[in-house]
N, C-alpha and C positions, 0 to 999 in steps of 0.2 A: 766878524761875528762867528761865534764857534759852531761847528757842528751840533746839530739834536741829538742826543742819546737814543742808540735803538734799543728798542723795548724786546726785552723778552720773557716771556712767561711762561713759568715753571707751574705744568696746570697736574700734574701728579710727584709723588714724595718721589724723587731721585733723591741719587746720595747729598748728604748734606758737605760733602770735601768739592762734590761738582760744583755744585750752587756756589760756594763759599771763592773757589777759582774764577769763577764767572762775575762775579761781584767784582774781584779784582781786575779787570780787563778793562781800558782805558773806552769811554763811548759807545757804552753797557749799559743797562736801567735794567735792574733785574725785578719783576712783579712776581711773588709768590703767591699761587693761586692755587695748591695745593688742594682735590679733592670737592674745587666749584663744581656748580651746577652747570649745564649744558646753556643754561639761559643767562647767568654770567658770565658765563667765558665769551657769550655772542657780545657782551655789552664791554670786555676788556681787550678783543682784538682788533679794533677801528683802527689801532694806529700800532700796532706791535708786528715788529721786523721778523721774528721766530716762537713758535713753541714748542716745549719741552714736556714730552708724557714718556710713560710707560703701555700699560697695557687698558689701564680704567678709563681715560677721557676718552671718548670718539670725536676725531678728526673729522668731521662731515663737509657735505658738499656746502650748507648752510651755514657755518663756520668760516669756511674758505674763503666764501662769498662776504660775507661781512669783513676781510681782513686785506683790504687791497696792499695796504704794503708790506704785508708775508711775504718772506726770503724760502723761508726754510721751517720745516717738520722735524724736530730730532726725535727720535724712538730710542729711551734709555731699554735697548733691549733688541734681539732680533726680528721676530713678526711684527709686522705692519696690519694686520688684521683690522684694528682698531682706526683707523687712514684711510680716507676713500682719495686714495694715490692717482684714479684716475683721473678727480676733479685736482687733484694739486695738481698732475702735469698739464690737463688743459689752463691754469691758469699760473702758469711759468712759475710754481713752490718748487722746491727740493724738497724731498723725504728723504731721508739719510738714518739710519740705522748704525748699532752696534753690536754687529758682528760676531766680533774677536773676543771682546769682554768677559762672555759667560762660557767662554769655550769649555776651560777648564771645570767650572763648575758640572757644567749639562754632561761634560765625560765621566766625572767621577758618579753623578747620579743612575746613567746608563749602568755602569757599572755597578752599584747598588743594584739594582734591580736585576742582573745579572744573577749578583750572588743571591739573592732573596727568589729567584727561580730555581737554583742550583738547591739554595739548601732554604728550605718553607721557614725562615725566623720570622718574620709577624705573628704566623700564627700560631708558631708553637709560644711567641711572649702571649699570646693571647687566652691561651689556655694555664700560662703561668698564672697571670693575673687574676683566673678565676679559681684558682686555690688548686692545678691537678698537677700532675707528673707523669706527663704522655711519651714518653721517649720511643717508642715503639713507630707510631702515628707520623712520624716526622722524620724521617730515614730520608737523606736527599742523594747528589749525586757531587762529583767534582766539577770543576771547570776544567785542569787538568787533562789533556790531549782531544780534549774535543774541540769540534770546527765551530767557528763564530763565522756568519754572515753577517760583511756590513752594506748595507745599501746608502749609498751614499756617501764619498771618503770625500768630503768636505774638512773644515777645522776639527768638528765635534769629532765626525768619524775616524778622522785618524789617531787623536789624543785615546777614543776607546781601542783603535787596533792597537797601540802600542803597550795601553793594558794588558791586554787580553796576549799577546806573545809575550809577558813579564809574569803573568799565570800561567805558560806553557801552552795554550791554547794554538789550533791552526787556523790560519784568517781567510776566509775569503772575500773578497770586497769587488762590487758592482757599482762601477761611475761611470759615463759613459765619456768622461773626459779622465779618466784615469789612465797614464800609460806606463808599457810596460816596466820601464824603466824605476818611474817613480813608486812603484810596486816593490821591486828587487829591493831599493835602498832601504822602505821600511820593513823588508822583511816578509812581506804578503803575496798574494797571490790573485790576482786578474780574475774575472769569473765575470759569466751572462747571469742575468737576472734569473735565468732558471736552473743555473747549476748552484744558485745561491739556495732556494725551494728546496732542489734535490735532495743534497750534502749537508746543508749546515744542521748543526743541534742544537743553535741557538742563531737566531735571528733579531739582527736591530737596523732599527729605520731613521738615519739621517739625512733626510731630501724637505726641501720647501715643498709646498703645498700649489698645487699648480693643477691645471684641468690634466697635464698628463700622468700627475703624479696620485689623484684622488683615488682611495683605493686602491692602490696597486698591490693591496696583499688583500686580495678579495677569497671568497670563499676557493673557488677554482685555482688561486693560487696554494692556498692552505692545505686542497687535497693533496697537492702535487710531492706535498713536506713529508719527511720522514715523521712516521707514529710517534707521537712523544717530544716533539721541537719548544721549544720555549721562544717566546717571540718579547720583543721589549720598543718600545715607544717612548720617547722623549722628546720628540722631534717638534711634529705638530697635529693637530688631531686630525683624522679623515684620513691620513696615511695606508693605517689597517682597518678594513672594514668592522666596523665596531658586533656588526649583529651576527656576522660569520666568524670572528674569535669565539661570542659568546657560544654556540652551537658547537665551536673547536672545542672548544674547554669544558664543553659538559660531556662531549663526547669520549674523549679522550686524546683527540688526534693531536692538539695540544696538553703539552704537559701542564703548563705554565704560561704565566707571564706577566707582564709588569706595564704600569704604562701611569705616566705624567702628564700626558696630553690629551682633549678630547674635542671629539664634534662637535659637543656644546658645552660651553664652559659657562657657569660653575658647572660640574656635573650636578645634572636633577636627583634630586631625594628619590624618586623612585626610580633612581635607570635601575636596570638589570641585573648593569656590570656592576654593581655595588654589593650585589647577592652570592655572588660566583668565590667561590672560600680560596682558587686557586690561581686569582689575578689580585696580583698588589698594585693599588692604587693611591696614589700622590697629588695634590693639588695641584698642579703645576710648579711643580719646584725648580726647577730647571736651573735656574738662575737665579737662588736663594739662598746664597751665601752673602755673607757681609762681605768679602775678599771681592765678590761680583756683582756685587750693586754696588759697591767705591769704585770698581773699574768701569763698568755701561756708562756712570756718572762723571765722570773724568772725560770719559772718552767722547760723549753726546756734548759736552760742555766746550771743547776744545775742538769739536769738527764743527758746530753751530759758529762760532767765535771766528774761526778760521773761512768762514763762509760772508759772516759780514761783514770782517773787515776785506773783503773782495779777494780773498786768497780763494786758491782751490777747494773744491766739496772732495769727500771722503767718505766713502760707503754710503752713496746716494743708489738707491733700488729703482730712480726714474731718469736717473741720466748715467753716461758711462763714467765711473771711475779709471783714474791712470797712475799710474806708479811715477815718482816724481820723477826719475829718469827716462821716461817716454814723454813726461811734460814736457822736459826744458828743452826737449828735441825739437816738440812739433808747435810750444809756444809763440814763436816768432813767426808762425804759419797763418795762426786763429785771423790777425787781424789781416792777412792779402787772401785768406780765404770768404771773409766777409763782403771786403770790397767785390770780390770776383762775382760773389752772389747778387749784392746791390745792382753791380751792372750787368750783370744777364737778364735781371728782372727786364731792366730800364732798353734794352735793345730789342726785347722780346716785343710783338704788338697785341696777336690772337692770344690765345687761350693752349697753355703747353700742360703735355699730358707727358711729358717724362723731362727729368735732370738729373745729366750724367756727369758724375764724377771721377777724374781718373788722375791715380798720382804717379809720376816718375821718380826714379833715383831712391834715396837714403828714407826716405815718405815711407815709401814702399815695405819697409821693413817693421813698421809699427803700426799699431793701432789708429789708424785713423778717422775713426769717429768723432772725434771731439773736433777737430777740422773740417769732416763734415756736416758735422750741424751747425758749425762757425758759419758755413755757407749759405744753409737751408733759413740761418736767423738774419743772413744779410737778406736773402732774397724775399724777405720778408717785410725788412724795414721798413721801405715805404709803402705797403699797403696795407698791414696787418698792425694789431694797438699793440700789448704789451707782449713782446716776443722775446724768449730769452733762449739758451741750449735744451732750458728744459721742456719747451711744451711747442718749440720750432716744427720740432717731426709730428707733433700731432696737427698741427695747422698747412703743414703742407698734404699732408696724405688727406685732411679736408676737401684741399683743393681740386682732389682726385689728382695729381701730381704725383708720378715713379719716382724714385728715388734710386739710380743704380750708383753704384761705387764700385772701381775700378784699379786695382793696384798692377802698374805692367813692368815689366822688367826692360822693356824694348830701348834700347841709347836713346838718349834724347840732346839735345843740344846744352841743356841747361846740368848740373848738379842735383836739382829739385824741381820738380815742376808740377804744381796744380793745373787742372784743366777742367770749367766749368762750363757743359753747354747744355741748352733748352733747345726741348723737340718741342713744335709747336704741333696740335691738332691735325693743321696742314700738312705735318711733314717736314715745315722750315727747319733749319737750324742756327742758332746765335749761342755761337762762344768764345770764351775768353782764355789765355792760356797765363799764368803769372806763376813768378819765383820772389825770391828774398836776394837782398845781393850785400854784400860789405859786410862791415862787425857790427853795422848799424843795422843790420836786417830791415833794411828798409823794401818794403816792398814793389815790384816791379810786375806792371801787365807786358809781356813778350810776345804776343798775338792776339789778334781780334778774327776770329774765321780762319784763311788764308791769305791771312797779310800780318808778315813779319813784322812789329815792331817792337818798340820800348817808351813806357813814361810810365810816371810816378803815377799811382792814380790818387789824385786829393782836387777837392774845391768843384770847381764847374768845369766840365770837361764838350767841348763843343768835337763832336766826329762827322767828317764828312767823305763822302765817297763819291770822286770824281772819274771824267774822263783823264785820261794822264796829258792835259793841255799847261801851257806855260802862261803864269799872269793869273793863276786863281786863288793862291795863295798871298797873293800881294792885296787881290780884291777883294776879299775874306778881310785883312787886314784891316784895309780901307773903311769899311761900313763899319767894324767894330768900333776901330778907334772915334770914327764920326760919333757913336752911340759912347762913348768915353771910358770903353770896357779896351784892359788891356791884358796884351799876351803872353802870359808870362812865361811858358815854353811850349815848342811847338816837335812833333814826332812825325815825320814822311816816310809811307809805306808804298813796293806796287805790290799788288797778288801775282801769288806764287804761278796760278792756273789762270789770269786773266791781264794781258800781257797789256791791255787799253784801259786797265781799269788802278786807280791806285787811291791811297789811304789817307787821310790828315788827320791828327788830334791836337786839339790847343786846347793846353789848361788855359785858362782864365781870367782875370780878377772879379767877374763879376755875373751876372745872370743876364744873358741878352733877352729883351721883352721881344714881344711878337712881330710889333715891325720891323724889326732890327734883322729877326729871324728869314720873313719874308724878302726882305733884298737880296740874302744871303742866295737863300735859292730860288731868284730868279737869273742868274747865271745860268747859261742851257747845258754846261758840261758838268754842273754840280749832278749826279745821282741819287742822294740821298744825304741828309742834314742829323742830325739827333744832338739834341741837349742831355746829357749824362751829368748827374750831381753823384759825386764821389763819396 
C-alpha cells in the first residue's frame, strides 16, 4: 500500500512558480486556500502536514489545535508576527521563515528612502501634480561623505552598507555580534549603539523586533542625535518610537525620514504620522518586488518539502538551524544522543532538578544543540506524548528540569564522547557516558556512573549491580533461560572507586515479567536490578 499524500495548504497568494514546484514534488497534495476565512482554514487543517502564508492568515493557537498532524508553518516572508510560535513549539510545529529572499528587495527600498530623505522627491511630485513649480521649496542635501548608521548588520544591513560606501558615504554599523574583522573586509566600521546617536546623519534600523529591541530609538535616544539626522525604518515597526519621531520632526531635531513599517498595520486613517509633510510613508513594501515574492516562494516551498520528506528544517525561528557541514558532523550523534537520554530517564527514580550535558573531542568544536535536544527528546520518550526537537526544550523546562551543556577540552579516552547525567532533588546522580565507533557509526554506551564499560544500547537491556562474588552471572543466566528469555550479549564491569562492588548488562531477546524479575533479586549479593528498554 502506498503512502498517503501530505496535504499542504497554501492559505495566502505566494508566488505562483512556488506553488507550481510544489505540485511537482512526488507525495504532495497541494490545497489552495488562498485568502479563506479563519473559520475555513479551521475545517481544512484536520489532516494537513504544512501551511503556507504570508503575512494576512494568523496562525492561532486554535488553528494549531485543530491540526494534529502539522509538520511545519512556512512564512513566505521574514516576520512571524502573524504565528503564535509559541503555541507551535509547545505543540512540536516548525515555523520556518524566508530570510534571505527579500534581502535584496528591503536593501534597495531602505535605500529609497535614504534618497527621498536626502532630496524631498514625493513631495516636490506632489506639488507637480497640482499644477506649481516650487523649485526653491525643495533644496535637499547629498548622500555624499556623510556617515550612515546602521543598526543591525544582518543580510538587509549589510546589502544597505555596501550601497551606501558605492555613494561615498562613511558607515557606521552597531551588531553586537559584529566583528572587528568582518567590519574591515566590508569596508565599515564597529561603533556602540551610542556612537551610532552621536555621529551618524543618517540612521537605519535593521534588528527583529524583540522586548530588547522595542523602542530602542525612543525619544531619549533622538535627543542624543545630531540637529537634523534623518532616520529610516524598514525593518519592523515598534523599532523607533513612533510618537517621539513625530515630536522629532515637527520639531526639527529630525530632518527627515522614511519608514515602511509600523506599530499597527494597516496604518489607521487617522494616525498622525500621515499628517507630518517630512516623513515618507510606504505600505509595507519591503518585499514587493516580483524578483522577491518568486524568491520567498521558491524558497518557503522547497524548505517545507525538504522537511516532509524528513530531511533537515532551514530557517526554523523555533528550533536551531545548522549549516550542512556541521550536520554531517554531528549526524551520526542525534541517534546515541537519544538513547543516552531514554536511559537516564529510565535509571533515574525521584524527581531530577538538573541534566547535565557535556561533550569531548571533535563535539566540542560545533554547535551542539541539535544533539542536545536529541537528548532532552529521548528523555522524554517515554513519558511525554508528542515530543519532537522542537517543543522537547519547552517540555522539559515544564518539568522544572536545568538544562546545562558543557563542551570540555580535557583528553578523554574516546575520540568523541557524550556524557548524560541527571541530579536528582536528592542530590543522586545517574549517568551514562557513549561514543560512535566504526564507519558504521554505530553507537556505543562506554560508562554507566563509574563503571567502565561497552554495549550496544538496543532492545531490552537488563542492569545489575552486584557484590563482585563468582556464580551470579551463571544464575542470572539460569532464571532467564527457565523464563525462555535469551542473551544475546552480555558486558562485565568493576567501579573504578568501589573495589567490592561491580557491573553486568545483558541485552536480551525479550522482556522479563515480574516474577522472573523477583528471583533475579533474591540472590543476597545482587545490589540493585533495573529493566532498561533501549
Amino acid at each position: 500500500m502506498s503512502n498517503p499524500k501530505k496535504k499542504v495548504i497554501v492559505a495566502d497568494k505566494i508566488s505562483s512558480v512556488g506553488v507550481a514546484w510544489l505540485k511537482q514534488q512526488p507525495g504532495i497534495e497541494i490545497v489552495e486556500a488562498q485568502g479563506c476565512s479563519a473559520e475555513r482554514l479551521l475545517e481544512l487543517v484536520g489532516d494537513a502536514s504544512a501551511i503556507l502564508v504570508r503575512s494576512e492568515t494568523k496562525i492561532t493557537r486554535a488553528i494549531l489545535e485543530a491540526a494534529p498532524c502539522l509538520v511545519a508553518v512556512g512564512r513566505a516572508g521574514v516576520g512571524v508576527d502573524n504565528i503564535d510560535v509559541e503555541a507551535a513549539t509547545e505543540r512540536g510545529v516548525i515555523v520556518m521563515n524566508t530570510p534571505s529572499g527579500n534581502t535584496i528587495a528591503t536593501a534597495e527600498l531602505t535605500f529609497t528612502h535614504l534618497l527621498c530623505c536626502a532630496r524631498p522627491v514625493p513631495a516636490a511630485a506632489a506639488t507637480m501634480r497640482a499644477g506649481k513649480w516650487d523649485r526653491k521649496n525643495f533644496s535637499g542635501t547629498e548622500l555624499f561623505g556623510k556617515t550612515l548608521g546602521i543598526l543591525g548588520l544582518g543580510r538587509i544591513g549589510t546589502e544597505v552598507a555596501k550601497r551606501a560606501l558605492a555613494f561615498g558615504m562613511k558607515v557606521l554599523a552597531y551588531d553586537p555580534y559584529l566583528t572587528e574583522d568582518r567590519a574591515q573586509s566590508l569596508g565599515i566600521q564597529t561603533a556602540s549603539r551610542d556612537d551610532v546617536f552621536t555621529n551618524a546623519d543618517y540612521i537605519t534600523v535593521h534588528m527583529p523586533l524583540t522586548e530588547q529591541t522595542a523602542n530602542m530609538v525612543d525619544g531619549a535616544a533622538i535627543a542624543r542625535m545630531k540637529r537634523g539626522v534623518h532616520l529610516v525604518n524598514v525593518a519592523r515597526g515598534g523599532l523607533i518610537d513612533e510618537r517621539a519621531l513625530a515630536e522629532a520632526l515637527q520639531s526639527g531635531q529630525v530632518a527627515s525620514a522614511g519608514f515602511d513599517v509600523f506599530t499597527q498595520e494597516p496604518l489607521p486613517a487617522d494616525s498622525p504620522l500621515r499628517a507630518i509633510p517630512n516623513l515618507t510613508l510606504t505600505p509595507h513594501l519591503g518585499a514587493s518586488t516580483s524578483e522577491a515574492q518568486e524568491s520567498v516562494g521558491i524558497e518557503v516551498a522547497q524548505a517545507v518539502a525538504q522537511v516532509l520528506a524528513g530531511g533537515p528544517c532551514v530557517n526554523a525561528v523555533n528550533m536551531p538551524s545548522v549549516d550542512q557541514r556541521s550536520l554531517q558532523q554531528l549526524r551520526p550523534f542525534l541517534h546515541l544522543a537519544e538513547k543516552l537520554g531514554t536511559l537516564v530517564q529510565q535509571l533515574t527514580t525521584g524527581a531530577v532538578k538538573k541534566l547535565r550535558i557535556t561533550y569531548w573531542g571533535n563535539l566540542a568544536e560545533f554547535d551542539t544543540t541539535p544533539v542536545s535536544r536529541a537528548v532532552q527528546r529521548g528523555y522524554l520518550r517515554r513519558i511525554s506524548g508528542h515530543v519532537n526537537d522542537v517543543n522537547a526544550p519547552h517540555f522539559i523546562k515544564r518539568l522544572g528540569i536545568e538544562v546545562n551543556v558543557t563542551q570540555s577540552n580535557e583528553q578523554a579516552d574516546y575520540k568523541d564522547l557524550i556524557e548524560v547525567e541527571a541530579v536528582g532533588q536528592d542530590g543522586s546522580r545517574h549517568g551514562l557516558t557513549g561514543t560512535i565507533i566504526g564507519t558504521s557509526h554505530s553507537p556505543r554506551i562506554v560508562r554507566i556512573g563509574a563503571h567502565p564499560i561497552e554495549f550496544h544500547p538496543q532492545d531490552t537491556l537488563l542492569i545489575s549491580e552486584n557484590l563482585d562474588r563468582p556464580g551470579i552471572v551463571g544464575d542470572v543466566g539460569t532464571i532467564l533461560g527457565s523464563a525462555g528469555i535469551n542473551i544475546a550479549n552480555m558486558s562485565l564491569s568493576k567501579a573504578l572507586d568501589a573495589a567490592d562492588s561491580a557491573l553486568a548488562v545483558y541485552q536480551l531477546s525479550g522482556t522479563p515479567d515480574a516474577l522472573t524479575l523477583e528471583k533475579i533479586k533474591k540472590n543476597p549479593a545482587l545490589l540493585n536490578v533495573l529493566i532498561l528498554e533501549a
